[in-house]
Phi, psi and omega in degrees: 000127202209148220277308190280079150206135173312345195271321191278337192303310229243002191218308172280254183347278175322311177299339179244045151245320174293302187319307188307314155317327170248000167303194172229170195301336180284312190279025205253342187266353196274302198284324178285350199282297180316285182334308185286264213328300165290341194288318153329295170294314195311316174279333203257334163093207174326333175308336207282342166261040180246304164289359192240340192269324189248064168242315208282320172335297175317291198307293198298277174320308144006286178292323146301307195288295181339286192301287176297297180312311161289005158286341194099003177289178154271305183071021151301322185306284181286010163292325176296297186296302179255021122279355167294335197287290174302320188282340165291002192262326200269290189316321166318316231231342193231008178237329181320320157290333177276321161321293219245350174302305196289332171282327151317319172229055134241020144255334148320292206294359168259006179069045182250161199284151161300139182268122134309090164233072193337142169322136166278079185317146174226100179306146170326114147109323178342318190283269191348307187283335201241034182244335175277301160346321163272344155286329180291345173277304168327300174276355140292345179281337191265019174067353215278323176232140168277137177314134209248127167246008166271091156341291208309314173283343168288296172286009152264351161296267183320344178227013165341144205256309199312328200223051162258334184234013173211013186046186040262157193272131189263131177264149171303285231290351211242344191258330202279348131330333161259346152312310216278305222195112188215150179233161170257125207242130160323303185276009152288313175298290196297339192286343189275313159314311147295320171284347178275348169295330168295325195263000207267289185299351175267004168260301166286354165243357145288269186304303197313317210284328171281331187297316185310299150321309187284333201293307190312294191284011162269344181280008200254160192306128193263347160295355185230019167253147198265172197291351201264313193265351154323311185264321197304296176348300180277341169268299222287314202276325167283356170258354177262023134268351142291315196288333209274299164343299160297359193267292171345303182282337186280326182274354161303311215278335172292320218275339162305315168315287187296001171227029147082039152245207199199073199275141180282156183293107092044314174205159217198055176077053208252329175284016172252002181280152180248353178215168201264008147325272191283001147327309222251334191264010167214005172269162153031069178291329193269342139326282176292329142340312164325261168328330167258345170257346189251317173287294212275312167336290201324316197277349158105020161041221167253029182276348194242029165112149192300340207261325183296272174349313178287315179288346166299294198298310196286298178309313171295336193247358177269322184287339162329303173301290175274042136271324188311311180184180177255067210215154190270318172337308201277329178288323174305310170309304162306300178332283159342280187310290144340267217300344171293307186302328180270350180277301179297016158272316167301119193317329185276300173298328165324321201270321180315319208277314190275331150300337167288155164288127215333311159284010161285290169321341153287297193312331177282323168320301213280320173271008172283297188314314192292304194300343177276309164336324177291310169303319180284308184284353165267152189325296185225156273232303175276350161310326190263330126333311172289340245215289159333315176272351182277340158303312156300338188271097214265007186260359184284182185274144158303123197280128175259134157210155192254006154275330185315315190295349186284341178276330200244063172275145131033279195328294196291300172327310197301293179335266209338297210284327185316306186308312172296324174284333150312292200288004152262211185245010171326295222258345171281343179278327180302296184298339181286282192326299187299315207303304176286349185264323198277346208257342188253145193290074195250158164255034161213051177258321172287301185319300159320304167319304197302323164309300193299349191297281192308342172285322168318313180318272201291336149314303192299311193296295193279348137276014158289298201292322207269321165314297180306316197272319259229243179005293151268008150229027144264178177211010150254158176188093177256121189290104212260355205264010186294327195264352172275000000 
């Protein structure tokens, strides 16, 4: 069950916010876990004790790392065990197959029996639950949090519905206060109601209507595509991995809103960026946050001379990668990604960087990304490699297909041009501007409000309606967190 489908808008979603509503403050955590639990099963099934097996997991090592700090320990020992716990839970279920696909035929080549293994299901949401479970071990061992000894707040912190299969990943020390204790605020349900209508239509009226497009020319021979539909591919699939990401997190975060949490903000713009630095301080922030306070610190960040430092940066964005997935495409992309950082690390190129002038330094941002974007969206290593160089080959012949023009319509044009202007900060200056204008002690400062209401009404209203009709009369609506 995943948020752009009719069964959770019109069916799920209204029943546990009316249940939730009239529960009383003791039963509201109760009503969201069974809500998260079933919301869970319905796609994943049996699984859903899988996640319950490392809820219970958590709670006990939690509770031990406690038990040893207030004794006067370190409390490394079960610290130990139990992130060895989650990442052997993670490694099973989301590597195993990639492990042994790659293992298998070097061991043909010594002439050894090959493993024999069934395929291996890889739950929905896994990377998520089970990276916030290792900051929740983590910040009890740093004193940073107390160990929860209420089982009911523990599982719900880990399987919270809103941010369980697309995140963004929620730390214990910043939520658990609002477990313990939240009130239900009018303007929080709406302000919570608007941004999942926002977060809605930038998945289904962005991101799908580009995705269709990008799935197609990514699915075409990438030696027979000429450079104009090579890159239309490659702009189309990087801007519907952004809406579709960013769409997720703004409707995690209403739907956080309506049931009195406060989720931190996720993306900040990121294609406004001038280096792949601050590229990275505005994509998937509680990722990469993730990944710089429990990886790269630990590992001794940039304190310990530049060659550490470097070697640091490549090790974090290479596990980077294969958290995304179990694909060599996804390590290449971390890799890829690493090593431009350690090159705007260096005193020379930085300096080189920082003199150009500012839209140059975008421009370098936005084709380090697109070129990374390839990488990541193709089948295989050498698939991103043809589809790269076809980028460039400005002599291939153009590849005709006659499906293609069914995709490159009115529709996908309008997407298009929204996407780009939504993916700068053009439209956060506009709402600053109205903001400050609705804000000065004018006397057509009501009018103005009134005006800006109704316009807010009628966009939000007519990007629901149109998002809603778009759901039930389509059939793609593709789920990209499936391989996380």
């Amino acid at each position: 069950m995943v948020f752009s489908t009719s069964i959770f808008l019109f069916i799920f979603l209204p029943v546990v916010l009316a249940v939730y509503m009239v529960a009383g403050p003791r039963l509201r955590n109760i009503t969201l876990l069974v809500s998260s639990l079933f919301f869970y099963a319905w796609g994943e099934h049996i699984f859903v004790f899988l996640m319950l097996g490392s809820i219970v997991i958590n709670w006990l090592f939690g509770l031990l790392i406690g038990v040893f700090r207030n004794n006067g320990n370190s409390g490394r020992l079960p610290l130990f065990f139990g992130v060895g716990a989650n990442l052997g839970l993670l490694g099973l279920f989301k590597y195993a197959n990639f492990f042994i696909a790659n293992l298998n035929p070097l061991l043909l080549k010594f002439q050894l029996a090959p493993i024999e293994l069934e395929e291996v299901h890889l739950p929905i949401g896994i990377s998520f639950f089970t990276f916030q479970a290792i900051s929740y071990l983590v910040d009890v061992y740093r004193l940073e949090a107390k160990p929860q000894k209420n089982l009911i707040q523990m599982a719900l912190y880990i399987s919270l519905f809103p941010q369980l299969i697309a995140g963004p990943i929620i730390r214990y020390k910043d939520i658990a206060g609002q477990i313990a204790n939240r009130a239900i605020k009018l303007d929080h349900l709406v302000n919570g109601i608007q941004r999942f209508i926002i977060g809605l239509g930038k998945k289904v009226l962005l991101a799908n209507v580009l995705g269709r497009t990008a799935d197609h020319i990514f699915s075409l021979p990438a030696d027979a595509l000429s450079a104009d539909l090579a890159w239309l591919g490659a702009v189309s699939y990087m801007l519907q991995i952004y809406f579709d990401f960013s769409g997720y997190s703004d409707m995690a975060i209403g739907l956080g809103l309506m049931f009195g949490f406060r989720f931190a903000e996720n993306f900040n713009l990121p294609y406004s960026a001038v280096s792949i630095r601050e590229f990275w301080q505005r994509w998937h922030i509680s990722l990469s946050t993730w990944f710089r306070d429990y990886l790269y610190i630990p590992l001794g960040g940039s304190k310990r001379g530049a060659l550490t430092t470097y070697r640091n940066l490549v090790i974090v964005f290479l596990l980077c990668g294969l958290w995304h997935g179990a694909s060599w495409t996804f390590i290449a992309w971390g890799l890829y990604h690493g090593v431009f950082l350690v090159l705007e690390r260096n005193f020379f190129i930085s300096l080189v960087l920082g003199r150009l002038p500012r839209p140059l330094q975008h421009l370098y941002v936005l084709t380090v990304v697109l070129c990374g974007w390839v990488l990541f969206r193709a089948e295989s290593l050498p698939h991103a490699g043809n589809f790269l160089l076809a980028m460039i080959t400005f002599t291939t012949p153009a590849y005709f297909d006659s499906q293609l023009y069914m995709f490159l319509n009115n529709e996908f044009y309008l997407a298009l041009t929204i996407a780009i202007v939504a993916s700068t900060p053009v439209l956060s200056k506009l709402r600053h501007m109205l903001t400050q204008l609705e804000n000065e002690p004018q006397t057509g400062t009501t009018i103005i409000r009134s005006i800006s209401s109704v316009c807010t009404a009628g966009f939000l209203s007519c990007t629901f309606l149109y998002a809603i009709a778009s759901i039930i009369g389509g059939d793609y609506n593709p789920f990209l967190y499936f391989r996380f």
